[in-house]
RODO-2510 file (C-alpha; in nm, 4 decimals, decimal comma):
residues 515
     n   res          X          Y          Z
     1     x    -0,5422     2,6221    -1,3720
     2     x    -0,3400     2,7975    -1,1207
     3     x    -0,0357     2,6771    -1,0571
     4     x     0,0897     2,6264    -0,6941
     5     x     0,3919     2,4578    -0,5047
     6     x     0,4403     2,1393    -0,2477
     7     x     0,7232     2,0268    -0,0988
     8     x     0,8896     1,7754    -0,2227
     9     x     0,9765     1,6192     0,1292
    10     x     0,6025     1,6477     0,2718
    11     x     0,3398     1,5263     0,0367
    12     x     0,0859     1,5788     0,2714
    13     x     0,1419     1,9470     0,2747
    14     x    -0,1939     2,0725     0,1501
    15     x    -0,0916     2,2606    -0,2425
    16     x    -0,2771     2,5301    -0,2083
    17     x    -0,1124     2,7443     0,0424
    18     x     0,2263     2,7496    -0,1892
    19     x     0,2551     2,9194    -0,5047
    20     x     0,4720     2,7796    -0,7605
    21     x     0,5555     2,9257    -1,1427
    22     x     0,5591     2,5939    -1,3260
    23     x     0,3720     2,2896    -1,3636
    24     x     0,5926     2,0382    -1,2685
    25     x     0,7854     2,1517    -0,8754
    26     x     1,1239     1,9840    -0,8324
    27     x     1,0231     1,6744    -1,0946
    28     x     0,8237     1,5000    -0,7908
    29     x     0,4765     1,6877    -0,8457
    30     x     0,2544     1,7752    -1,1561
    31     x    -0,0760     1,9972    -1,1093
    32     x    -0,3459     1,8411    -1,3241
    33     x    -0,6066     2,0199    -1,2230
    34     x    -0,7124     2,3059    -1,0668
    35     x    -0,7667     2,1542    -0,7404
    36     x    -0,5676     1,8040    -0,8263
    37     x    -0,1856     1,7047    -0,7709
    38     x     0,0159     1,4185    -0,8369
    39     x     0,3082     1,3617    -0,6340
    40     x     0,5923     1,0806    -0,6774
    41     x     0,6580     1,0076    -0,3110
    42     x     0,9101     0,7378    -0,1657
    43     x     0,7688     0,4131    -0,2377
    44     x     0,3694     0,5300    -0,3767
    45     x     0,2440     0,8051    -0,6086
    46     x     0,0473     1,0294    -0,3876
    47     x    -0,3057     1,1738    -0,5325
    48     x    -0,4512     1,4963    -0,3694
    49     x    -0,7590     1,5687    -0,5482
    50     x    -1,0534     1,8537    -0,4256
    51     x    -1,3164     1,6318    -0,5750
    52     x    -1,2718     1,4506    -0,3216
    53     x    -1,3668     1,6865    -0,0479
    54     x    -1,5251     1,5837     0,2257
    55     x    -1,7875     1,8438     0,4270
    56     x    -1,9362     1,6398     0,6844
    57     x    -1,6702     1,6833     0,9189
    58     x    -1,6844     1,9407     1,1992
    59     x    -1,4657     2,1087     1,4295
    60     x    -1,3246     1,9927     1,7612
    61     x    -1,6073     2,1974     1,9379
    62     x    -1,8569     2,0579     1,6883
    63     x    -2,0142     2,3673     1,5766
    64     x    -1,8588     2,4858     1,2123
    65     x    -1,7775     2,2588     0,9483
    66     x    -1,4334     2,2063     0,8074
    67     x    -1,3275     2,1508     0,4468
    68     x    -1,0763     1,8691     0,4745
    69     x    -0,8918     1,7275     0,1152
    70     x    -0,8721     1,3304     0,0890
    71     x    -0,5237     1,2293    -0,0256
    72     x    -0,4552     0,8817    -0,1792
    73     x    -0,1865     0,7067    -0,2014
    74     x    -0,0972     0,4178    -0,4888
    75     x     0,2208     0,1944    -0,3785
    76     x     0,4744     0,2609    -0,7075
    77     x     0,4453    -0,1671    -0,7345
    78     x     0,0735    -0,1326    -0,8075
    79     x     0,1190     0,1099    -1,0745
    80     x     0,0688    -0,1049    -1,4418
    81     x     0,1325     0,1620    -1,7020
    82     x     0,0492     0,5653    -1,7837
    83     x     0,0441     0,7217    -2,0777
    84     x    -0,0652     1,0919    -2,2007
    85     x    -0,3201     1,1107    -2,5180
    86     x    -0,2767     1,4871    -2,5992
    87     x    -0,4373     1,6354    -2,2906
    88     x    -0,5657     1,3027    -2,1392
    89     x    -0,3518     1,1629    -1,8868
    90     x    -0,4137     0,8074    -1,7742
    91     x    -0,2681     0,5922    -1,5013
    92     x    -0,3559     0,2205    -1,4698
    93     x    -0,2817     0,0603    -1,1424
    94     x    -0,3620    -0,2854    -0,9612
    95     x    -0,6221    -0,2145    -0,7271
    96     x    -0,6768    -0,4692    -0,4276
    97     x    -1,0263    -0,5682    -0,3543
    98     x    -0,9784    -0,8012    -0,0889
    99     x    -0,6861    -0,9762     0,0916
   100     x    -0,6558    -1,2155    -0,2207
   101     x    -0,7570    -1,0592    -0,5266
   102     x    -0,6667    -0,7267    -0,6793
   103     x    -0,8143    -0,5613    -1,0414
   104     x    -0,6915    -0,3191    -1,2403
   105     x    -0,8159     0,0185    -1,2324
   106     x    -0,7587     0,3550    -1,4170
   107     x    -0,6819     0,7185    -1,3029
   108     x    -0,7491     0,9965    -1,5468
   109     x    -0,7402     1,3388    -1,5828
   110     x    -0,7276     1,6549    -1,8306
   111     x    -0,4554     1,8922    -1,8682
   112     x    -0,5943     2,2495    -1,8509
   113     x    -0,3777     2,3893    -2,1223
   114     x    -0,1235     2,2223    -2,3701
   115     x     0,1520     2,4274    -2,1956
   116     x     0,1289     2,1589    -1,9148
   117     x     0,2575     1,8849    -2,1735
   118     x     0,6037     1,8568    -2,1659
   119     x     0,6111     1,8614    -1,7619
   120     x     0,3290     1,6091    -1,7910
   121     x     0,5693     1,3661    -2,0197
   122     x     0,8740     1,4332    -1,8207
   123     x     0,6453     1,3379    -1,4761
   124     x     0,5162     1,0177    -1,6755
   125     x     0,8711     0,9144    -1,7277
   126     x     0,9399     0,8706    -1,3967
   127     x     0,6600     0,7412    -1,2184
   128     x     0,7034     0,4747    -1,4652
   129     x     1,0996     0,4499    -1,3679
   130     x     1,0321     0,4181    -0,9911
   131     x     0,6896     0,1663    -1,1055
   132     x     0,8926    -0,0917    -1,3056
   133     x     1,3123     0,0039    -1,1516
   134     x     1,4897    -0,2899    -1,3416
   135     x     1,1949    -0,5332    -1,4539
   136     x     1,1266    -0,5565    -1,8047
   137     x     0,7926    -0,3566    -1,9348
   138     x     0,5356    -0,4551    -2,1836
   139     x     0,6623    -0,8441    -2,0845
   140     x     0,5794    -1,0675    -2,4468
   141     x     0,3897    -1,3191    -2,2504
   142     x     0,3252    -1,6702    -2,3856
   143     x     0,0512    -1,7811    -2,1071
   144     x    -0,0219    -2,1904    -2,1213
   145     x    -0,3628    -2,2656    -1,9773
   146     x    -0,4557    -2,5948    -1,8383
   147     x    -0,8319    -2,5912    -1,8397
   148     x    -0,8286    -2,9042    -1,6036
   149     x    -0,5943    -2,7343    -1,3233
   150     x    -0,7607    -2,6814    -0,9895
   151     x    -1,0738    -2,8871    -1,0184
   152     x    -1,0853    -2,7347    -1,3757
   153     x    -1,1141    -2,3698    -1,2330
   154     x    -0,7865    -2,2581    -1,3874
   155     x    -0,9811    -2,1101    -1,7648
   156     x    -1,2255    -1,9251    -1,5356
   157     x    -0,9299    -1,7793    -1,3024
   158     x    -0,7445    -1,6414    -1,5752
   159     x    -0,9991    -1,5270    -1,7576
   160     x    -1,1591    -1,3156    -1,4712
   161     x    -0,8257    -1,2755    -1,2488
   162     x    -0,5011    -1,2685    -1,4369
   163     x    -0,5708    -1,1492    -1,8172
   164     x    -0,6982    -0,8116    -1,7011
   165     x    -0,3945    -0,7066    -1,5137
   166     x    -0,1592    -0,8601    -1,7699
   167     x    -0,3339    -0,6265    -2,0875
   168     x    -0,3803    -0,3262    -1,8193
   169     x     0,0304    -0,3366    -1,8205
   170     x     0,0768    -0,3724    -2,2012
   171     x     0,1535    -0,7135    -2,1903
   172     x     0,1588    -0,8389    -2,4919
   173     x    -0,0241    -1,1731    -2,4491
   174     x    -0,0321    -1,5318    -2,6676
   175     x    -0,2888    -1,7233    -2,4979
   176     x    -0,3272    -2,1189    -2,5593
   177     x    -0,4932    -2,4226    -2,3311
   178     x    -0,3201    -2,7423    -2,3423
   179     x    -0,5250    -3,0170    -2,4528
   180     x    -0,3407    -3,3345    -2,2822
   181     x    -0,0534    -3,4611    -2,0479
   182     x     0,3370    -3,3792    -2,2015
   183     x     0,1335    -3,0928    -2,4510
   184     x     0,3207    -2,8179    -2,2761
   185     x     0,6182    -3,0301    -2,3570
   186     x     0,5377    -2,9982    -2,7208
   187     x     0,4630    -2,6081    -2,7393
   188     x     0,7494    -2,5158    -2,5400
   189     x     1,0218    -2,7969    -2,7411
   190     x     0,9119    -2,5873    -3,0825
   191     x     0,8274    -2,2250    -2,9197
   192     x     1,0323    -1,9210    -3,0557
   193     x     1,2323    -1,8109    -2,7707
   194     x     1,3438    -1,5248    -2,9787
   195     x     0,9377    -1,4088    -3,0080
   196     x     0,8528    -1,4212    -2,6430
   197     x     1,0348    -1,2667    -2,2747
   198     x     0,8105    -1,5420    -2,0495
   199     x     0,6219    -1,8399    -2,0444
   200     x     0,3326    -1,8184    -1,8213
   201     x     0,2026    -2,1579    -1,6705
   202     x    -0,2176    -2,1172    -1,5529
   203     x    -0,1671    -2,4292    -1,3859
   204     x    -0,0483    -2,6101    -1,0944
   205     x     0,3669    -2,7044    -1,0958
   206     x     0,3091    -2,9456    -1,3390
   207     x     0,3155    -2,7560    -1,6593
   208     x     0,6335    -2,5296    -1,5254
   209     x     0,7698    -2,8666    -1,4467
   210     x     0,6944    -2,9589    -1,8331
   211     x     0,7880    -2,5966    -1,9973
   212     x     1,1421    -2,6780    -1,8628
   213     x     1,1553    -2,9859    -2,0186
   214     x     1,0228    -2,8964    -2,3330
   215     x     1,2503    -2,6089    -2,3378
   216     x     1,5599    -2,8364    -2,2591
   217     x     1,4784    -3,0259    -2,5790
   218     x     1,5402    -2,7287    -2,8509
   219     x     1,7971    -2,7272    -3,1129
   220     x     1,9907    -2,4858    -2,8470
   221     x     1,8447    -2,5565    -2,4968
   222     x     2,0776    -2,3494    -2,3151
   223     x     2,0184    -2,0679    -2,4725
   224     x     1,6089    -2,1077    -2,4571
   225     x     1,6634    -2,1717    -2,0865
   226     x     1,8072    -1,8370    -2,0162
   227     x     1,6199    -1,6483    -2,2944
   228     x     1,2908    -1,7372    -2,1662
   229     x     1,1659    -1,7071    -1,7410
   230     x     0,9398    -1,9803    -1,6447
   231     x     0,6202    -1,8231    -1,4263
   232     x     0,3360    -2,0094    -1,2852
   233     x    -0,0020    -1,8149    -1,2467
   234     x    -0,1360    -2,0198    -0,9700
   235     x    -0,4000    -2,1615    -1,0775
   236     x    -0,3927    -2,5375    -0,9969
   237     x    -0,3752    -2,7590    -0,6667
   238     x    -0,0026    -2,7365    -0,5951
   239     x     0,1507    -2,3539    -0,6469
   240     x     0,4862    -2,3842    -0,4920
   241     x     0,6264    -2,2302    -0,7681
   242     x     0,4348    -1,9390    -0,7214
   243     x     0,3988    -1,8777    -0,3680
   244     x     0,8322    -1,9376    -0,3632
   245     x     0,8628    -1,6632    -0,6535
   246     x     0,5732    -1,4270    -0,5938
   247     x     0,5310    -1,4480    -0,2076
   248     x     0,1036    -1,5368    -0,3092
   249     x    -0,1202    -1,7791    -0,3904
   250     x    -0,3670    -1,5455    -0,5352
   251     x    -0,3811    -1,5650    -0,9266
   252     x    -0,3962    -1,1505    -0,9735
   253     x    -0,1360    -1,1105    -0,6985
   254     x     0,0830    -1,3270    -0,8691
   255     x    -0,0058    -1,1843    -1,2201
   256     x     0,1071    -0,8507    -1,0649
   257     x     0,4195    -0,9954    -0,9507
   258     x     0,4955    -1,1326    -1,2752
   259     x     0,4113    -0,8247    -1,4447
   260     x     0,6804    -0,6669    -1,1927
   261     x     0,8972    -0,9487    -1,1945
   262     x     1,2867    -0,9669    -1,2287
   263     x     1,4496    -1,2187    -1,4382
   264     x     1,6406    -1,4761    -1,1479
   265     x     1,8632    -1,7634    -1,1952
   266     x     1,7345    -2,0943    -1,0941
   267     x     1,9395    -2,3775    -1,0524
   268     x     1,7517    -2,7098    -1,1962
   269     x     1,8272    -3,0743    -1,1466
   270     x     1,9081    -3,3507    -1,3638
   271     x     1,7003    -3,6775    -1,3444
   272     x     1,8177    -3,9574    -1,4739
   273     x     1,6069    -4,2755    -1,4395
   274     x     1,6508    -4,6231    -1,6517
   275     x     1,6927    -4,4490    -2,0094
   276     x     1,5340    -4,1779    -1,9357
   277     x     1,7053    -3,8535    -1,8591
   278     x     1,4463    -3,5168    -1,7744
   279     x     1,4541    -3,1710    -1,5189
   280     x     1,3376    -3,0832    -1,1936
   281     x     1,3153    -2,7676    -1,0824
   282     x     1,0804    -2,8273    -0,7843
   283     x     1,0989    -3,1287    -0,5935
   284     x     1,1646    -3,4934    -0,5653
   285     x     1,0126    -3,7366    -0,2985
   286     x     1,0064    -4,0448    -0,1890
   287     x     0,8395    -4,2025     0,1272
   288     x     0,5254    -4,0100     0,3516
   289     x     0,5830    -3,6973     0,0771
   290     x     0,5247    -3,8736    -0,2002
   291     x     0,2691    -4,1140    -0,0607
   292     x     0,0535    -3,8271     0,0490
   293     x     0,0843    -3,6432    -0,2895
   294     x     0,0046    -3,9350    -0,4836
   295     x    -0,1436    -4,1696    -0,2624
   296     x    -0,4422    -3,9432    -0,1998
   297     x    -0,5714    -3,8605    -0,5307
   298     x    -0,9051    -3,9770    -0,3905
   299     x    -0,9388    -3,6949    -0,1722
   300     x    -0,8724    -3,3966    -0,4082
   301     x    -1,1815    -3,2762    -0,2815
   302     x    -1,0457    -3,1464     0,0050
   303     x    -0,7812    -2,9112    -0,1957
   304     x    -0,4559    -2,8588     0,0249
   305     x    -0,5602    -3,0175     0,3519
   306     x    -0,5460    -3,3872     0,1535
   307     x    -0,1907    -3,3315     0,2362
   308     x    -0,2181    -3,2735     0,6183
   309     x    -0,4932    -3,5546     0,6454
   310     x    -0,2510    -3,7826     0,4541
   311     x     0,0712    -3,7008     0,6433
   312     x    -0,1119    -3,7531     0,9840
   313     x    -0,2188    -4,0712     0,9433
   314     x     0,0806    -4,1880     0,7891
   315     x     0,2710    -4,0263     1,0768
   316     x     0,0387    -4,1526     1,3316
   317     x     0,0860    -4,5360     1,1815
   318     x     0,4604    -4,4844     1,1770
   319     x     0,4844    -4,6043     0,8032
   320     x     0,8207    -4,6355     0,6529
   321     x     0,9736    -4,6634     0,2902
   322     x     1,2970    -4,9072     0,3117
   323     x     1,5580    -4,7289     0,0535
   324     x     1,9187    -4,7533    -0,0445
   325     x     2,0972    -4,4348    -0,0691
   326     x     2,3917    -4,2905    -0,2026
   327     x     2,4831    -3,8936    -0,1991
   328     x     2,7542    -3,6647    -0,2792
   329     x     2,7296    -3,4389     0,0228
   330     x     2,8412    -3,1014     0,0473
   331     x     2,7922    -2,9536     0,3995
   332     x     2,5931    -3,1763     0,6569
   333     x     2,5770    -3,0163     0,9762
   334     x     2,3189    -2,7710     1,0270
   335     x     2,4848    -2,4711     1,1695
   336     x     2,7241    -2,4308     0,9083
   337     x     2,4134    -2,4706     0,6458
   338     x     2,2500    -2,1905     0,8771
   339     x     2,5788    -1,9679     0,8082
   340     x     2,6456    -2,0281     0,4731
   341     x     2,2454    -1,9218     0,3940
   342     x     2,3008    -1,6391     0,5935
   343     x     2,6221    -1,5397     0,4086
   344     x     2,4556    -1,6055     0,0539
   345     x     2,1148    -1,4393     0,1392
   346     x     2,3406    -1,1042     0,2601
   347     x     2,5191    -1,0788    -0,0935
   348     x     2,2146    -1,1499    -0,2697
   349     x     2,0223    -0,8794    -0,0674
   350     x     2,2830    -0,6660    -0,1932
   351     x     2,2710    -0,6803    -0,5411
   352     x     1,8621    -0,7297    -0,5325
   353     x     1,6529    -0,5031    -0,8184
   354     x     1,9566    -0,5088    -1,0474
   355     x     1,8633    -0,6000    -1,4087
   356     x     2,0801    -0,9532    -1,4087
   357     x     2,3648    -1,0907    -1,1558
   358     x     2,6827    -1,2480    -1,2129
   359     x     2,5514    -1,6113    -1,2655
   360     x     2,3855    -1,5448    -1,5632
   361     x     2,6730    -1,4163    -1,7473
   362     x     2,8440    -1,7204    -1,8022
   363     x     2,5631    -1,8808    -2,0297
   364     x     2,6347    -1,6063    -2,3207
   365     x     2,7802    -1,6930    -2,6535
   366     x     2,6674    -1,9912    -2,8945
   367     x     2,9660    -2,2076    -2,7539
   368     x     2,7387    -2,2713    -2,4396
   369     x     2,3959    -2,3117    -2,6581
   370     x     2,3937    -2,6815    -2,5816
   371     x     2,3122    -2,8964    -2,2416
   372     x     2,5870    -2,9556    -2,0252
   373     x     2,7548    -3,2879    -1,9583
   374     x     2,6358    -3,4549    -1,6650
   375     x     2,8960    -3,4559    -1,3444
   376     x     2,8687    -3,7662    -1,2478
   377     x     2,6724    -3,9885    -1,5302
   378     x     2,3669    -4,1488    -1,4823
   379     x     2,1624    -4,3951    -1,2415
   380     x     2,2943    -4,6727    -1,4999
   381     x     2,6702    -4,6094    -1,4062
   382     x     2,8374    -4,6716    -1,1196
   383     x     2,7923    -4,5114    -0,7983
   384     x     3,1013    -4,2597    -0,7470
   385     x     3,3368    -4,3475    -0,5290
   386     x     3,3396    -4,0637    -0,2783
   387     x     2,9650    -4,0865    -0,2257
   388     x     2,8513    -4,1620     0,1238
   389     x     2,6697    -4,4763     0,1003
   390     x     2,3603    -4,6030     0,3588
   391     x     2,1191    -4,8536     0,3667
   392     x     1,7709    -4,7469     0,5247
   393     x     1,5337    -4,9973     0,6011
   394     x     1,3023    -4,7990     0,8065
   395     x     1,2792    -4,4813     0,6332
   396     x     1,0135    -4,2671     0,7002
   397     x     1,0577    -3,9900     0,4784
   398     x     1,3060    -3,8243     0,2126
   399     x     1,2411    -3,5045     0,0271
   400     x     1,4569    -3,2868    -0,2061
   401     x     1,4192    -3,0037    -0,3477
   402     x     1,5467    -2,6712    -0,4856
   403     x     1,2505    -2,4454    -0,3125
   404     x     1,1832    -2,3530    -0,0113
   405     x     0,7618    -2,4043     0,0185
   406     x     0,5946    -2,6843    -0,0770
   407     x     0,2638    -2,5821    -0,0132
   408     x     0,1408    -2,2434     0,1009
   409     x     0,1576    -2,3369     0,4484
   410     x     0,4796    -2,5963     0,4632
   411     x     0,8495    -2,3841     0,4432
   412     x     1,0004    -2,7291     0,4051
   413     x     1,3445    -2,6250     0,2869
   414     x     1,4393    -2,3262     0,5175
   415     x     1,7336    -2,2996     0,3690
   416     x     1,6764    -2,2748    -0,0048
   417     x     1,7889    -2,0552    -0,2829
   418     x     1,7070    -2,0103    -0,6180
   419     x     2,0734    -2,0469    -0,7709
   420     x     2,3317    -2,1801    -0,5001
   421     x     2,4419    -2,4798    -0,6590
   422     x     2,2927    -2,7074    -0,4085
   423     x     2,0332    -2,9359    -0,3521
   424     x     1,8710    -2,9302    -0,0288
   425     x     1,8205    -3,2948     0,1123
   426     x     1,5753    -3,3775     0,4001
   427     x     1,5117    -3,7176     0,5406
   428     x     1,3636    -3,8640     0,8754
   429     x     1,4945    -4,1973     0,9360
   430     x     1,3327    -4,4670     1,1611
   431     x     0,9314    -4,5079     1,3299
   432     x     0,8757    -4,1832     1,4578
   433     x     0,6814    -4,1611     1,8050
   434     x     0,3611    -4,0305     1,7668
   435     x     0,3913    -3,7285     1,9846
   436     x     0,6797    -3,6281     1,8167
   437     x     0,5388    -3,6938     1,4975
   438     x     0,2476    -3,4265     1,5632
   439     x     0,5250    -3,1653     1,7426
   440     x     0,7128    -3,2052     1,3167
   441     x     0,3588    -3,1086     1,1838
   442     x     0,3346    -2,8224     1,3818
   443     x     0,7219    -2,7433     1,3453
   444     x     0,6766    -2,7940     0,9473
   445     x     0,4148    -2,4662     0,9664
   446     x     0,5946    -2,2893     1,1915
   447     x     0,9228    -2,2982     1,0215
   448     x     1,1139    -2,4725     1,3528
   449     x     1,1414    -2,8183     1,1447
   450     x     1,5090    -2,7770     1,0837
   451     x     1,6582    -2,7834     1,3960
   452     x     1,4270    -3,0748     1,4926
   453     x     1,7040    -3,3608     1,6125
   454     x     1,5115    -3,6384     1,4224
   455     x     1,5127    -3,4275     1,0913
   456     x     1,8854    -3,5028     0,9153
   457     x     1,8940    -3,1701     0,6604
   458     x     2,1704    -3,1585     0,4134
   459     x     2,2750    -2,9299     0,1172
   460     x     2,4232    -3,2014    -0,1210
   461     x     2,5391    -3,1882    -0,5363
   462     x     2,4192    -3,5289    -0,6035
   463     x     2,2369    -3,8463    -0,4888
   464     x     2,0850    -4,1859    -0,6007
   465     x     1,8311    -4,3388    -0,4299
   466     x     1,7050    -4,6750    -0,4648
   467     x     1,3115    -4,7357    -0,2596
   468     x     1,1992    -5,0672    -0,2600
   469     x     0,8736    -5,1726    -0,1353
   470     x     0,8114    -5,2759     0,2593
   471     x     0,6944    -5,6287     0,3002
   472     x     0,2830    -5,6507     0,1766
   473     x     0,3520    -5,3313     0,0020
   474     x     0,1571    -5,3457    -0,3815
   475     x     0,2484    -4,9780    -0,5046
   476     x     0,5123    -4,7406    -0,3892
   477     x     0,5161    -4,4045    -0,5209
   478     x     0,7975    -4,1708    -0,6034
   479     x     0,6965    -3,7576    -0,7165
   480     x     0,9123    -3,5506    -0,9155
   481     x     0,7659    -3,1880    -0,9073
   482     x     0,3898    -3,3402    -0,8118
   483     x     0,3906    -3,5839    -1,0936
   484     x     0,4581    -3,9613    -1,0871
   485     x     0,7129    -4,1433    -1,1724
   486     x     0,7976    -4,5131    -1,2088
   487     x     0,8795    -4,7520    -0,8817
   488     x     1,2525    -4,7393    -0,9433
   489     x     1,5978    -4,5838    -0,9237
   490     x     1,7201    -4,2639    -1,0025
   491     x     1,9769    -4,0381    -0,9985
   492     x     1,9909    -3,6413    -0,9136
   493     x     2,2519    -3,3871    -0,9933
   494     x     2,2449    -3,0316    -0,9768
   495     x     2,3261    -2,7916    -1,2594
   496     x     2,3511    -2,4147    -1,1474
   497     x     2,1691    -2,1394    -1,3201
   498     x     2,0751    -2,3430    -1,5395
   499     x     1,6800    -2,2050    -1,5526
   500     x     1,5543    -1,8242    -1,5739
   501     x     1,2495    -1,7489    -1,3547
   502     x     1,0941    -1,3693    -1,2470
   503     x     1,1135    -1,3064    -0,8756
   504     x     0,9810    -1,0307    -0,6499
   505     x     1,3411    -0,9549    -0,5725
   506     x     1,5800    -1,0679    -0,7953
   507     x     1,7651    -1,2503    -0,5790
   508     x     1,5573    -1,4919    -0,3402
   509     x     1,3005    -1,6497    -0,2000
   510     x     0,9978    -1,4942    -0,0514
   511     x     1,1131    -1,6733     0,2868
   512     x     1,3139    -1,5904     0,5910
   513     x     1,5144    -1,8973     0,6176
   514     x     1,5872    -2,0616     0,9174
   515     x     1,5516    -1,9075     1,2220
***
């Protein structure tokens, strides 16, 4: 092997016209071969390799060939894991095939000599520093599969999709299907949080929205909620969780991302609702939202677009949900939401990639293993007396939630974070005209719905919210995270930080926020 030179600051330099006396040049390059360099770069891990050489080119003039070396280049986020077997050094990396799928894929090559070693473990070292930065490595993945999520797809999509990627990073991986409704409930109530980093949901929201619950119930909830991040592998008819968190709806995208991911505060919200008292960490809706989410179970066959079909014509019929409502606001008008977003989103830009932030560090210690007391009580007490009170006959839609997409295509809560002690409150009230009602479609997809003048968008701690049925009306329906609830009360608060998730960034949503 001869041993030869590149600068550091030009990876595209061609090696061989620089001479160099050791293996390894500056820490960013290691020769593998005698024609083959690896080069840490920026942001990718650059591969210059002679077998690749290409001869068919020619000259400007056309008449001689030219010998021309093909470089590639492997974004540092795709790399899964490397490793050195005496002389064989191997490099697995998330290869994309297509705009929505990626595989895993390997890289490997044989030192000439064993004087090349030591360089070659150094070099290792820090391709896998600048791969992983401050996310956790060889994640202990408990992965819940719901064989019936998305049209019963969901076994077949992690098999093929998401299990590859997670073993190609040395993930260790407990696999299990549920069998029925509340079973995640069950497995994550007696899980050992002290055995496991995450607990990966194959599903739709549903079984996130049940892992949280589950883990809520343990002999020290607080502590399993902040030992143990919450991921959906999207896998199921409604992956809000996923596409908020991982920016994709792709099941090996979002496997990637999880592999990647860094442990994020999420604030979650306390439902309480006759006797009953669970978590949300999604969503809860009541009126054309909930109606078209459970209304339209008949027309799963059309996958996402049940939603728009079902929101049109309810739109276009200008139904509304009559409600009494009751909320502890915290800043109504929408410019100073806009600013305060923008002043939260700028911090936690700041401070994005580092291993934990600040609002983590107040659930340490045993004293805080167990829930915390609810602010202001339950749907059974009272209503507070500082609460702004309404009555709505003519409702025609309220939504609120704690992320910003609900669907891949619907940034319904522009404003969202994952920990800001806020819930973010939308509701239209009155018969909407129809034109106007197709404009808030088209505003919904293209992220302009907030400064609508019809939508009333709020960032509130609390609310109650009583629905009653319009006149003729035989069923109403009320979701909490996609699933259905009963035709009644309930009361919301929110409790910050409360939740541990893995995000892309660390710090928020994959979302703009309003423009």
């Amino acid at each position: 092997m001869s041993e030869r030179s590149l600068p550091v600051d030009n990876p595209f330099v061609d090696p061989s016209i620089h001479e160099t006396p050791s293996a390894l040049q500056g820490e960013a390059t290691l020769f593998v071969a005698e024609d083959a360099s690896l080069t840490l770069g920026a942001d990718s891990l650059i591969i210059l390799d002679d077998r690749f050489v290409h001869r068919e080119a020619a000259n400007c003039c056309g008449l001689l060939p030219t010998r021309s070396k093909t470089t590639h280049s492997i974004p540092h986020y795709n790399i899964l894991d490397a490793s050195l077997d005496d002389l064989e050094l191997t490099i697995q990396h998330a290869l994309p095939t297509s705009k929505t799928s990626c595989r895993p894929s390997t890289i490997s090559y044989t030192l000439i000599d064993k004087s090349s070693i030591n360089a070659a473990k150094s070099w290792l070292a820090k391709l896998l520093d600048l791969a992983y930065g401050n996310s956790q490595r060889n994640k202990r993945i408990k992965v819940l599969v719901n064989p019936f999520g998305g049209q019963g797809a969901a076994r077949k999509l992690y098999a093929s999709e998401v299990e590859p990627l997670l073993r190609a990073a040395g993930c260790e991986i407990d696999a299990q299907e549920t069998t029925h409704s509340g079973h995640a409930v069950e497995i994550a109530r007696q899980l050992n949080v002290d055995a496991y980093d995450v607990v990966a949901c194959a599903s739709g929201d549903g079984l996130p929205h049940e892992v949280f619950n589950g883990l809520a119930q343990q002999q020290k909830p607080r502590r399993a909620l902040r030992k143990v991040a919450v991921v959906q592998l999207p896998c199921g008819s409604g992956n809000a969780m996923s596409i908020n968190l991982n920016g994709t709806n792709s099941p090996s995208f979002a496997a990637l991302a999880i592999v990647k991911g860094l442990r994020t505060p999420l604030d979650l919200m306390a439902v309480t609702q006759g006797e009953k008292m669970y978590w949300s960490f999604l969503s809860q809706a009541v009126g054309i939202i909930a109606d078209c989410d459970l209304g339209t179970e008949n027309m799963r066959w059309m996958g996402s677009a049940r939603f728009t079909v079902g929101i049109l014509t309810r739109l276009l019929g200008k139904t509304v949900y009559p409600a009494e409502l009751a909320v502890k606001v915290d800043i109504d008008d929408k410019q100073a939401i806009k600013a305060a977003y923008s002043h939260v989103r700028s911090q936690r830009e700041d401070v994005s990639g580092r291993r934990e932030w600040e609002a983590h560090q107040d659930l340490d210690g045993d004293k805080h293993d167990s829930l915390p007391a609810l602010q202001y009580g339950s749907v059974l007490q009272d209503v507070p007396s500082d609460w702004e009170k309404a009555s709505l006959p003519t409702l025609g839609n309220f939504y609120c939630g704690n992320m910003a997409y609900m669907s891949p295509d619907t940034p319904f809560f522009a404003a969202a974070l994952p920990s800001d002690n806020h819930i973010d409150m939308v509701n239209v009230d009155g018969a909407i005209p129809r034109l106007k009602a197709l404009d808030m479609i088209l505003a919904v997809e293209q992220n302009k719905m907030f400064d609508m003048d019809v939508v009333n968008y709020r960032k509130v701690s609390a609310y109650r919210i009583s629905p009653k049925l319009r006149p003729g009306q035989k069923v109403g329906y009320i979701s909490i995270d996609g699933e259905k609830v009963p035709f009644e009360p309930f009361q919301v608060e929110i409790v910050g930080g409360l939740g541990t998730v893995l995000s892309r960034n660390g710090a928020v949503y994959e979302f703009e926020g309003p423009k």
